[in-house]
C-alpha positions in Angstrom: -18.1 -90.7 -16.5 -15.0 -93.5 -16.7 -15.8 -96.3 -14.5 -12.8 -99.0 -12.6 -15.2 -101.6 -13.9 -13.4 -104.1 -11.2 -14.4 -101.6 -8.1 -16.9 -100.3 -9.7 -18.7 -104.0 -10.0 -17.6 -104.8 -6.7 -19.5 -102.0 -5.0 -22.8 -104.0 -6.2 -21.0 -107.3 -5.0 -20.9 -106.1 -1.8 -24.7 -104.6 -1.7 -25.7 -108.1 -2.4 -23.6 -110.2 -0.1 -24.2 -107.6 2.8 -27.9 -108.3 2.6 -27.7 -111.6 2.2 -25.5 -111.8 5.8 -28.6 -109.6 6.8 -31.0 -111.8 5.8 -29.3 -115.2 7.2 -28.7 -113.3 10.6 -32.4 -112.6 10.4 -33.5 -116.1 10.1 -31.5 -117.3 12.8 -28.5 -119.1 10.5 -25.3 -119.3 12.5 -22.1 -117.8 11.6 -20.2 -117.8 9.3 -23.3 -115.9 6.9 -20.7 -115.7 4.5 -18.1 -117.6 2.5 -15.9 -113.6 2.0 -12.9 -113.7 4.2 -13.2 -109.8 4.5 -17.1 -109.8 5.5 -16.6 -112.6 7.7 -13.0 -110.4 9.8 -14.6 -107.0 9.9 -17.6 -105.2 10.4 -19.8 -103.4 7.9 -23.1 -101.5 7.9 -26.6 -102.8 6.4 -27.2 -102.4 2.8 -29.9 -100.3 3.7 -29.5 -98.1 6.5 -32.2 -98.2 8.3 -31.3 -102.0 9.4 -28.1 -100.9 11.1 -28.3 -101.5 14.8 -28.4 -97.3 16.0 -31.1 -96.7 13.2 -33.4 -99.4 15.0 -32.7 -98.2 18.5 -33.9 -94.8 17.2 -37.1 -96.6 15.9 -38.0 -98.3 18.4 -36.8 -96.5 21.0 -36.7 -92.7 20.7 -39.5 -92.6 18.0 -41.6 -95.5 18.1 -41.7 -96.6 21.8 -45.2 -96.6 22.6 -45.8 -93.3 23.9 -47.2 -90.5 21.9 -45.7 -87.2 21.5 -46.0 -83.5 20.6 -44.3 -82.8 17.1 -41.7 -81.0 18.6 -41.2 -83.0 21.1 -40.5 -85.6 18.8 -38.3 -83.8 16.7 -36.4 -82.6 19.7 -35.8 -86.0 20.9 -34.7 -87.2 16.9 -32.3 -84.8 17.2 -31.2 -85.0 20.8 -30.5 -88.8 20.2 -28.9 -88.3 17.3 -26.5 -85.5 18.0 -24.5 -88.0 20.6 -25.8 -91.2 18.2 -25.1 -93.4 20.9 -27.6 -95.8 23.0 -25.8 -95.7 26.4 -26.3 -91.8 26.2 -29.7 -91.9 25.4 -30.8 -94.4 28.2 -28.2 -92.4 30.8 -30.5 -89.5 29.8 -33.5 -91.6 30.3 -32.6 -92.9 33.5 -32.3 -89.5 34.8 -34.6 -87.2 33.4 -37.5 -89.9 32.5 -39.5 -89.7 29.5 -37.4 -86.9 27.3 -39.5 -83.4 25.9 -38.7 -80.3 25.3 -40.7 -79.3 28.3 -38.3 -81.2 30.6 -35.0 -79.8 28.8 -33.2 -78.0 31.1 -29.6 -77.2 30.0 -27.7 -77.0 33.4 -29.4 -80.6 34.5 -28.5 -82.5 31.2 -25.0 -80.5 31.4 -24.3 -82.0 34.9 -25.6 -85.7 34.1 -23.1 -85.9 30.8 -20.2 -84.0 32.7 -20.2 -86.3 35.1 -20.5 -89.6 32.5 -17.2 -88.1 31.0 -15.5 -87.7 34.6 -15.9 -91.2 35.1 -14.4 -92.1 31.4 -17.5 -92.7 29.9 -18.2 -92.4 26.1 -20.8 -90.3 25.5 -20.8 -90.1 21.5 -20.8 -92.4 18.7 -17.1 -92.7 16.8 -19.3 -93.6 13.3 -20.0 -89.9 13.0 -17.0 -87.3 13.5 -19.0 -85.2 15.1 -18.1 -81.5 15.7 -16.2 -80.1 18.3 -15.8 -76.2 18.2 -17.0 -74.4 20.8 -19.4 -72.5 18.6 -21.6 -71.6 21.8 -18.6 -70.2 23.9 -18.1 -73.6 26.3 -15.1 -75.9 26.9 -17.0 -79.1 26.7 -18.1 -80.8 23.3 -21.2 -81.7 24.7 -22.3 -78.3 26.3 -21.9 -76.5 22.9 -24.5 -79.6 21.7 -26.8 -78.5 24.4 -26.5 -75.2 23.0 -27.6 -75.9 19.9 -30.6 -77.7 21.2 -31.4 -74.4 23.2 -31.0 -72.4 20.3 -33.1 -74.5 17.6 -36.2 -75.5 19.9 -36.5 -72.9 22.2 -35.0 -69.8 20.6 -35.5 -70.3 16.6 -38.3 -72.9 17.4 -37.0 -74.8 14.6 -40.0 -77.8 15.1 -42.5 -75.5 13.1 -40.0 -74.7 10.5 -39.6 -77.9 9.6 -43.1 -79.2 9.9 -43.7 -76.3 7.1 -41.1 -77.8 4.9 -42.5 -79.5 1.5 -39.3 -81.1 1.0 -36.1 -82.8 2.6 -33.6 -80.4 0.6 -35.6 -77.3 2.7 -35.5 -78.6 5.8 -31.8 -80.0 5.0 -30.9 -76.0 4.2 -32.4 -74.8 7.3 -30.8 -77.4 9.6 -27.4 -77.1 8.1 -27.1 -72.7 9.1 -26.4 -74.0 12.2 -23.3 -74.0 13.9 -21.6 -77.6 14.4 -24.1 -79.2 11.8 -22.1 -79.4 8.4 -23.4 -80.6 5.3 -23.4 -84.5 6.5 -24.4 -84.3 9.6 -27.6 -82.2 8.3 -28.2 -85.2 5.4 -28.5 -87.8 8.6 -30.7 -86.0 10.6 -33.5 -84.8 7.8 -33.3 -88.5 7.2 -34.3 -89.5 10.6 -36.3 -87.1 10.8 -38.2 -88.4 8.0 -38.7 -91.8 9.4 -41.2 -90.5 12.1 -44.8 -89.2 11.4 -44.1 -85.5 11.7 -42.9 -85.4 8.1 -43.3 -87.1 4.6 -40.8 -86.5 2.5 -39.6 -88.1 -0.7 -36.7 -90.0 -0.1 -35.4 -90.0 -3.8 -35.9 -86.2 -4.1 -32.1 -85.2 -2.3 -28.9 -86.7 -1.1 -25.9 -85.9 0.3 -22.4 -87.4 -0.4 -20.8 -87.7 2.9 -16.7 -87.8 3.3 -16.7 -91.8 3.2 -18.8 -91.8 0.1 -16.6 -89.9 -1.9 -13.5 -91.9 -1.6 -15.9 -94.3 -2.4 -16.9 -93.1 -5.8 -13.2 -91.8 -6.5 -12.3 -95.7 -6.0 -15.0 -96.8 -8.1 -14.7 -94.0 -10.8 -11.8 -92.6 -12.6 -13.4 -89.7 -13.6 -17.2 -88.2 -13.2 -17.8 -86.3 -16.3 -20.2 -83.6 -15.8 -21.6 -85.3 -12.9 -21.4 -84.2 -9.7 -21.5 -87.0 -6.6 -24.5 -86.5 -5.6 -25.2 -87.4 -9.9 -23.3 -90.5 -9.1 -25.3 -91.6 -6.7 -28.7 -91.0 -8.0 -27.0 -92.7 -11.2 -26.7 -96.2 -9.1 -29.9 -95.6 -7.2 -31.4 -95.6 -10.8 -29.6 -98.3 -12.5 -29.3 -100.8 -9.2 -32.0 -103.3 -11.0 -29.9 -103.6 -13.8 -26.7 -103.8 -12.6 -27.5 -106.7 -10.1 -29.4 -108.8 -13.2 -25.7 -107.7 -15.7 -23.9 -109.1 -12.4 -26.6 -112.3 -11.8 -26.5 -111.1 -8.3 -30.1 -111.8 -7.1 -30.8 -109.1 -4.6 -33.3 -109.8 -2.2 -34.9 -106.5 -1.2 -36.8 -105.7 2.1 -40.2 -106.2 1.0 -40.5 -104.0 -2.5 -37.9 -101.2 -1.5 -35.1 -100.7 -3.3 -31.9 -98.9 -2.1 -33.3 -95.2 -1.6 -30.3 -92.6 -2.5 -28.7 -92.5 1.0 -28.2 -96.2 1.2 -26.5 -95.9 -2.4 -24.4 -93.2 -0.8 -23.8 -95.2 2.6 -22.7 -98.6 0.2 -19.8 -96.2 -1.1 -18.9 -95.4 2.5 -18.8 -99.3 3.1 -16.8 -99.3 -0.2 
């Protein structure tokens, strides 16, 4: 492994500076949280994931929300939400269909309620994700082949009780990812949301996943890896972050104890 040491330091530089624009936002501080002429023109995720603004919605309001659900209703909504990643969808389905089950799926119904959205030039999915767009399930429209899958995993394969039974991320990762349209990041996000509710406990640290903006991340930060792969590289800073903010006399000011799990290491070379 051959490190730039310049880009290479610069990807904890901007770890610690993003969470300390996180932390002054928090506590009310006004703008500008930050005396970097780049933070302060353009807009970055969290330092840790979970903080970003579509991670919270999920919490609070596709997971956490007050109401208690079936597990696979719960893992049908996770996955629902996050298939279009978008809040405006979510609500649009919301304000239609009411509280969102499995139960109260019904393909032609959500079909006509998003096909009408895009008639009127609505934005139904997320840009942050390229999400995609064959027609895997035979249909013209993006977000009928999504509906498609949803069919497929909860009703046909009912996926829920696979991935209940799953002792670790990596499994239910590999069963989520034989799907059609769900590639290898794609998969990474959703076992990781999935993991945030109460259906599951999985180790974070056990698996990760280097998405397409994490690895021209790491090829900017490293000239070569060695032997390691970049899912290595990542586990490499997720292990070594404590002593590479102290070499740096960056003090990092965590959220509560918890350090950066693996897939905000990988998300900070995305950022990168």
């Amino acid at each position: 492994m051959k490190k730039r040491q310049e880009i290479y330091d610069l990807y904890w530089y901007f770890a610690w500076e993003r969470q300390n624009i996180f932390w002054k936002k928090l506590n009310g501080e006004e703008a500008p949280w930050t005396d970097d002429y780049i933070l302060q023109q353009y807009k970055f995720c969290n330092s840790y994931r979970v903080n970003d603004r579509v991670s919270q919605y999920l919490l609070k309001n596709v997971i956490y929300n007050g109401n208690i659900y079936e597990d696979e209703d719960m893992l049908f909504r996770i996955i629902l939400f996050k298939l279009f990643n978008k809040e405006a969808t979510w609500e649009l389905l919301v304000n239609e269909f009411g509280n969102i089950t499995l139960k109260g799926f019904n393909f032609e119904r959500y079909s006509k309620v998003l096909s009408e959205a895009t008639l009127k030039g609505v934005k139904i999915y997320n840009d942050a994700y390229i999400s995609c767009a064959n027609k895997a399930f035979g249909y013209d429209k993006k977000h009928d082949n999504h509906l498609a899958l949803l069919n497929k995993m909860f009703n046909e394969d009912k996926i829920a009780s696979k991935i209940k039974s799953c002792k670790t991320m990596k499994e239910a990762f590999d069963i989520i990812k034989s799907y059609p349209l769900i590639g290898n990041f794609m998969a990474y996000q959703l076992v990781t949301d999935i993991n945030y509710s109460d259906v599951v406990d999985w180790r974070e640290d056990e698996f990760t996943v280097a998405g397409p903006g994490s690895l021209r991340g790491i090829k900017k930060c490293f000239i070569d890896n060695g032997d390691m792969s970049n899912e290595d590289i990542i586990r490499y800073m997720y292990e070594h972050q404590d002593e590479e903010f102290k070499r740096l006399n960056l003090d990092f000011k965590r959220i509560g104890d918890r350090s950066l799990q693996l897939i905000d290491c990988q998300n900070v070379f995305c950022e990168l």
